[in-house]
N, C-alpha and C positions, 0 to 999 in steps of 0.2 A: 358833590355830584349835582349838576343837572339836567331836570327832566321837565320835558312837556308835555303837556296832554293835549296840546292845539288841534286841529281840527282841518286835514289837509286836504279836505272836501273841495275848498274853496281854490285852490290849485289845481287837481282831477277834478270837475265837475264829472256828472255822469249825464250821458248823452242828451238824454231827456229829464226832465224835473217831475217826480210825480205831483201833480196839482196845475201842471202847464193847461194850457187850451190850446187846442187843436180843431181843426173842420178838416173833413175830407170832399173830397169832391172827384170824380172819374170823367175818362174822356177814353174814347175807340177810334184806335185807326189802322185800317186794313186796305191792302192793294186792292180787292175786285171793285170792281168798276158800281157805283150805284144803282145802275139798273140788276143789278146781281144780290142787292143787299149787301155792298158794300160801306167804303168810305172815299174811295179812289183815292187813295194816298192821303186825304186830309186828315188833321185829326179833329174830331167832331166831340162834343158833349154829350152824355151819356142820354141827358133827357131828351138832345133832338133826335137821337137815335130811335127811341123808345115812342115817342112824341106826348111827354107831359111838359110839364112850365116848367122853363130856367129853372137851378137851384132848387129842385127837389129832392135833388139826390147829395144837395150840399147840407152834410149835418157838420156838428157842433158837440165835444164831448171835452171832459176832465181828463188828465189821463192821470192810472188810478191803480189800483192793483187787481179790478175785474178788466172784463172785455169794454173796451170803449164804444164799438159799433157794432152790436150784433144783431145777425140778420140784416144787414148792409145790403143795399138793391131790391129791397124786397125778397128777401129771403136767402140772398146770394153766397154774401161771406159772412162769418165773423171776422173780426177785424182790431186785435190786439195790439196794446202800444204800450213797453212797460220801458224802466229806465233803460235799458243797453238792448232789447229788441224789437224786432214789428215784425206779427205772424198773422196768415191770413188761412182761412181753413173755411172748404167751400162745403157750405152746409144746405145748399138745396137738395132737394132729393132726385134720386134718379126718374121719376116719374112726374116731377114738377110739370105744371102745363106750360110754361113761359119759358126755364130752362133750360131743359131735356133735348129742344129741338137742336141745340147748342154746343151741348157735350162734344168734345173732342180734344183730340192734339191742337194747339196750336201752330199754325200754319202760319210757314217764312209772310214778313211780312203786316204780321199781326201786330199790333201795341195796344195792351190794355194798364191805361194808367193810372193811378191815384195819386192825387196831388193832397199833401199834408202838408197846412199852413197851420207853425204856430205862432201864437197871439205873442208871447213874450219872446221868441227865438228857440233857437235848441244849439245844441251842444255838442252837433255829430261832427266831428270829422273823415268820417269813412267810416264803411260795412262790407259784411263779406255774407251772400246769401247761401242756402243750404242745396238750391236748387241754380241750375247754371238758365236756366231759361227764364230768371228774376234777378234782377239788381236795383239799387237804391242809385239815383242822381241828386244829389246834394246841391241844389238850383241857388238857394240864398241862405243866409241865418236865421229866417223864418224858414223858409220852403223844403221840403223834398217831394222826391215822385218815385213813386214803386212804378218799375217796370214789368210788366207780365209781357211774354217775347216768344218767341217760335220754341216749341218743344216742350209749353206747359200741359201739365196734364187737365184739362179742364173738364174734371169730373166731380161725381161727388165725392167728397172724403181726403180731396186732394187738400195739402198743404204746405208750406214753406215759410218757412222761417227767416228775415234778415238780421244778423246780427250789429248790433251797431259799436261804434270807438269813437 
């Protein structure tokens, strides 16, 4: 009789690597017109939205077995990235002064995106999210982007789960 003990990791990787590098980075874009506090159909960078410098809002984490970005936006999300998920759980408060004014359903038309580039690639082939007003676009072997889309609940407490393969 033989056996192996081999190690079929290397066949199944799992989606992500714990110890990968990752940076997030967001971008907004909504039908009203900019004299309304829109985007007029563009899609805009988070910080010109906000108005700080480029790349303020672009970090940089391990991905690990804690939360990789928390308190994301200044206080917005947390922002987990483990081997086979990415869950985001909105941790402002309802009384927050920046964004309370905010709170709501998401409205057709809306796209709130996070682009997640990793340094070494990843390993996703598809995901399936827990909430239908979120999905994953799998851009390159570096890249994805979390989709926030019409019908999210953008409150506090709110959260969603993507699962990945």
């Amino acid at each position: 009789m033989i056996v192996s003990c081999g190690d079929d990791d290397d066949n199944n990787p799992v989606p992500v690597e714990i110890g990968a590098d990752v940076t997030i980075r967001n971008t907004l874009q909504t039908a009203a017109d900019p004299s309304q506090g829109g985007t007029g159909g563009a899609e805009v960078a988070i910080e010109d939205i906000i108005g700080v410098p480029a790349g303020t809002f672009e970090l940089s984490a391990t991905v690990s077995n804690g939360i990789e970005f928390d308190n994301y936006l200044n206080n917005l999300y947390d922002n987990d990235i483990s081997t086979d998920a990415i869950t985001f759980t909105l941790v402002a408060d309802a009384n927050d002064p920046f964004y309370s004014a905010f709170f709501r359903t998401i409205e057709a038309g809306t796209f709130d995106r996070y682009y997640l580039t990793f340094t070494g690639g990843h390993n996703i082939n598809g995901s399936s999210s827990d909430n239908a007003a979120v999905s994953l676009n799998i851009s390159s072997t570096d890249e994805v982007v979390v989709v926030i889309g019409e019908g999210w609940n953008f409150n506090p407490g709110s959260t969603f789960t993507i699962s990945l393969n």
